[in-house]
N, C-alpha and C positions, 0 to 999 in steps of 0.2 A: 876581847870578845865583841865590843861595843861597834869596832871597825870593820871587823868582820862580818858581821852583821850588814851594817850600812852597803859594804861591798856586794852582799847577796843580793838586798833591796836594788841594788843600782845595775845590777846586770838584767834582773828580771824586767825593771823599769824601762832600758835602755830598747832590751830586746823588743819591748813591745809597746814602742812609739808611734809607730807608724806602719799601715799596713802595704804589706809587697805592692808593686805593679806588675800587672803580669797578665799574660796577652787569654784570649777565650780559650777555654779548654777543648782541644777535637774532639773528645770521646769522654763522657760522665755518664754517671749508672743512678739511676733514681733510688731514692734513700729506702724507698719499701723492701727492693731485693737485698738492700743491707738489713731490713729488721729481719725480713723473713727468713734469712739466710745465716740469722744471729740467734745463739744461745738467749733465754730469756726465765726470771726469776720474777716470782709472782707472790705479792705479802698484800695482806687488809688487814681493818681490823674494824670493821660494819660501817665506817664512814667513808676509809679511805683506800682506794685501791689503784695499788703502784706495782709497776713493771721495771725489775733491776737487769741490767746484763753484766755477766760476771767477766772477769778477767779470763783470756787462756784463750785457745786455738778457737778460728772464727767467732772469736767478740765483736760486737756492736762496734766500741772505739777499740780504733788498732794504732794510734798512736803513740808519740814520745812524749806529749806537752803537760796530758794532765795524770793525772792519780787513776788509776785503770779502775779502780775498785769501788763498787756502787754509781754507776755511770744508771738515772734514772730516765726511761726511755716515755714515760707517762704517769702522771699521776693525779689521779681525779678526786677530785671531794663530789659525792655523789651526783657523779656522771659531771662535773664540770671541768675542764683539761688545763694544768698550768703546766705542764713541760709540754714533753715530746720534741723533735727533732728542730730544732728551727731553719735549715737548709732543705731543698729540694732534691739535689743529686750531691754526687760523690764524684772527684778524679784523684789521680796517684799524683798526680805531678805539682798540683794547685798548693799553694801556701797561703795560710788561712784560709778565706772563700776569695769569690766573683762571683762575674756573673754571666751566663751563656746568651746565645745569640735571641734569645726571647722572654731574658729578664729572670730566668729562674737564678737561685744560689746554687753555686758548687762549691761545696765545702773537698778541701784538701784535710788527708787522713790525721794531720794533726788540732785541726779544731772541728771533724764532725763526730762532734755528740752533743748529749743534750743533758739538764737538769741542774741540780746544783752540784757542779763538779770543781774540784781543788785541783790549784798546780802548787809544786812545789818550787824552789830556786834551786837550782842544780847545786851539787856537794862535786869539791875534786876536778871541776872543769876548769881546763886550762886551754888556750889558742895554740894547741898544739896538739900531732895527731897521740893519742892515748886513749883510757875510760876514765869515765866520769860515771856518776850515780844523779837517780832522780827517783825520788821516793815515792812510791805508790805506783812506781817503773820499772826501775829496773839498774842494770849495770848495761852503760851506754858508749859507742863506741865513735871519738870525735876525728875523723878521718882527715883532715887539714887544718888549717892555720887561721882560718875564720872566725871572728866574735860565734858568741854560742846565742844562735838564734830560736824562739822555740815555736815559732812555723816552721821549721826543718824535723825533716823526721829521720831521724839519728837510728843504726841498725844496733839493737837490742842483745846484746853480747850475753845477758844472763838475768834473766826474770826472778829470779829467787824462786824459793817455795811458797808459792800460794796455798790459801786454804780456805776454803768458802763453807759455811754452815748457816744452812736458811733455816727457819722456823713459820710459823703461820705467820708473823706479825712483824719479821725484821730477819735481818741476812748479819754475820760477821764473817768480815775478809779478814785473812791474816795473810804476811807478806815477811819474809825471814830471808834478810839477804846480808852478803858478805865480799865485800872489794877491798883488800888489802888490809888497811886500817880503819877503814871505812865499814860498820857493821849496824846491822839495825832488825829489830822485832816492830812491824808497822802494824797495830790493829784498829779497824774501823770499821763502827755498829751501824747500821741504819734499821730503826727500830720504831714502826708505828706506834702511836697513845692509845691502849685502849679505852675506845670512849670519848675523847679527843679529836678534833681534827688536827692532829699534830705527827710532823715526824721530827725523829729528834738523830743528828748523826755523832757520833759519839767517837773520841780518839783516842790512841794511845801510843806512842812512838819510844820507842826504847833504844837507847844508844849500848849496844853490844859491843862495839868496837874499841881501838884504844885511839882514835881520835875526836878530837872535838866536834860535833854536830852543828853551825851556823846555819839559818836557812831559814825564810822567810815560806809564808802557804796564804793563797788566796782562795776564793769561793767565786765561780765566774757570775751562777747564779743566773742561769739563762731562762729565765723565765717570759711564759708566753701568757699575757694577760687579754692584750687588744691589737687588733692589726693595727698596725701607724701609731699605735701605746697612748695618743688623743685622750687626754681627759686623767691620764696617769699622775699619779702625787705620788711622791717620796719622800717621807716625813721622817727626822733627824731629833736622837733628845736634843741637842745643840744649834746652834745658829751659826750656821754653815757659808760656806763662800768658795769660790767657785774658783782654781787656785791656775789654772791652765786650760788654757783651748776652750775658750769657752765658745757653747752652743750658739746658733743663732736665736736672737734673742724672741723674735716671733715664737720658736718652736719651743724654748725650754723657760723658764721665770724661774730663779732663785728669790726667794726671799724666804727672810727671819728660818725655823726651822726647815722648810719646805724646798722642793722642788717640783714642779710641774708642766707637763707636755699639754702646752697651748692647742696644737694643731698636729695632723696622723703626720709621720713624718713620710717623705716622697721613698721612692722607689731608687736603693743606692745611695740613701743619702745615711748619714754615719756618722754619730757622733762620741767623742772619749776625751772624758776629762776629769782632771782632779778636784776633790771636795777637802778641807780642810774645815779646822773648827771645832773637831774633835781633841777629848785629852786625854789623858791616864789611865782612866776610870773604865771598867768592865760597863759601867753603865751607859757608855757611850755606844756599846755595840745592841743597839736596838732599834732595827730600820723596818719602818710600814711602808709596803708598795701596794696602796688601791688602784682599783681604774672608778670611773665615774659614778659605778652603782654600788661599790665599797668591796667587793669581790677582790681579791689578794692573798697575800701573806704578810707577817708580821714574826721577822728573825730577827734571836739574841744568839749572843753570844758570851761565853765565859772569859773572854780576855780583852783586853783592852785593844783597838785598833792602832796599829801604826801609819797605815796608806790606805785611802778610799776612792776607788777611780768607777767612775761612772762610763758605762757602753750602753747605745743602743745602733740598731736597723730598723726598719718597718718591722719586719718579723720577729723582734726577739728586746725584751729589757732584761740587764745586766748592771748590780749595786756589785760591784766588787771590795768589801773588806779584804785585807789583809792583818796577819798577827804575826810577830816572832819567835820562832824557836831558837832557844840556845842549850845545847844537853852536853856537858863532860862528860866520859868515859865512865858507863854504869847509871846513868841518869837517867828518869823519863818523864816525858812529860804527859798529863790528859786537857784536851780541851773538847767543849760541847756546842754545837748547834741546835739551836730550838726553832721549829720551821710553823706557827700555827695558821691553815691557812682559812681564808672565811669565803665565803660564796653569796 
């Protein structure tokens, strides 16, 4: 179980080293006729008010990459905005983003959206053409003999049953799908505090099948705090170090628990790297992201971290944890994010 595991971690890892090259897009659609033209879900709870788009026919995200369900398109702590979109326009053809003949982002259908959004490591994908599964997806369909890249948007052979129930204050997606041996009951809350500035997203993944579940699930975490993020900290219970690619040293300072953006970062410039430092301990997963006037968020989590990889742009910061799942046939697991944000 322990290998297989490691296996998931290393495709996910692999996949996403490095970003495409790829020439200006002819033709992108500005990101508005995507909200405007997109289904939209609306929860408070007198502090905080968030805008969800649901899974299903014309969603906000129409991709393969991440978890369709709870994709947050905005959400304000009294009137102040830390999501929303972090791209400009949209093309069909683009993998990942770029950037058009005047500097704007063009997000490709598998990374535009926005919020704290999960991917999962794909279950059953093999470099050969067949289906595969990706949770909080679908049943996916790998048409050649290529590594499984997940800027490629793979045609969706079978979404499962969906099931969305909103309340005032929070939404539950459910997701019920079945690929051979391959079977699963996906549920995930997003559930404002009332009273709180807090939103709290809540799991539950049920291995229905008669095979084993391996699969690693990250949080991209796209938050939108300060253009050029200038003046940004991200603060570690641990004393942390900087384990690949690391940033230029002007722009980012590691030291003791911390991380911090010296200078707004340029236009196109992009940085991704791995954190280590972290242990065993559920206690480790508790990262504060301020910008200079203390305004942020401050996420835990109930499991321990296995992989911490750091993104940003001008437009957008991104702490990416990751955690492991391992479910046997009948198993399941629950894990919680606690989002509190401060202004």
């Amino acid at each position: 179980m322990r290998i297989r595991l490691a296996l998931a971690g290393a495709l996910l890892a692999t996949s996403a080293a490095a970003q495409p090259v790829q020439p200006i897009p002819a033709v992108s659609a500005p990101v508005s006729e995507l909200l405007d033209a997109s289904p939209s879900l609306t929860i408070g709870n007198g502090q905080i008010v968030a805008h969800i788009a649901p899974p299903g026919p014309g969603a906000f995200y129409r991709g393969t990459r991440f978890d369709q369900a709870g994709v947050i398109t905005s959400l304000k702590l009294n009137g102040r905005e830390f999501y929303g979109p972090w791209f400009d326009r949209t093309a069909p053809n683009v993998l990942d983003y770029t950037y058009d003949a005047i500097g704007a982002i063009v997000a490709g259908p598998d990374s535009a959206t926005s919020g704290p959004v999960e991917e999962f490591a794909p279950l059953d994908f093999a470099p050969t053409p067949g289906l595969f599964v990706k949770i909080g997806v679908g049943v996916l369909r790998q048409p050649d003999t290529r590594p499984y890249d997940h800027y490629r948007n793979y045609e969706i052979v079978d979404a499962g049953k969906w099931t969305v129930t909103p309340s005032q204050s929070g939404v539950t997606f459910t997701q019920i799908l079945k690929n051979g041996e391959t079977a699963y009951t996906y549920e995930k809350i997003l559930r404002l505090v009332l009273g709180k500035p807090q939103l709290i997203i809540e799991h539950r993944l049920k291995n229905t099948g008669s095979k084993v579940i391996n699969t690693t699930v990250y949080d991209h975490n796209f938050l939108r705090l300060v253009p050029g993020n200038a003046g940004t900290t991200i603060t570690f219970p641990f004393p942390l170090t900087i384990a690949t690619n690391p940033p230029p040293p002007d722009l980012i300072r590691a030291e003791g628990h911390a991380l911090t953006y010296l200078r707004p970062q340029a236009v196109k410039e992009r940085v991704s790297f791995l954190v280590t430092g972290f242990g065993a301990t559920v206690a480790d997963y508790n990262i504060a992201i301020r910008d200079a006037t203390g305004a942020g968020v401050t996420i835990t989590g109930d499991q321990p971290i296995t992989r911490l990889n750091i993104f940003s742009i001008d437009k957008v910061q991104s702490v990416e944890p990751y955690i492991a799942i391992a479910l046997a046939p009948g198993e399941e697991k629950l894990w919680t994010y606690r989002y509190t944000f401060a202004k």
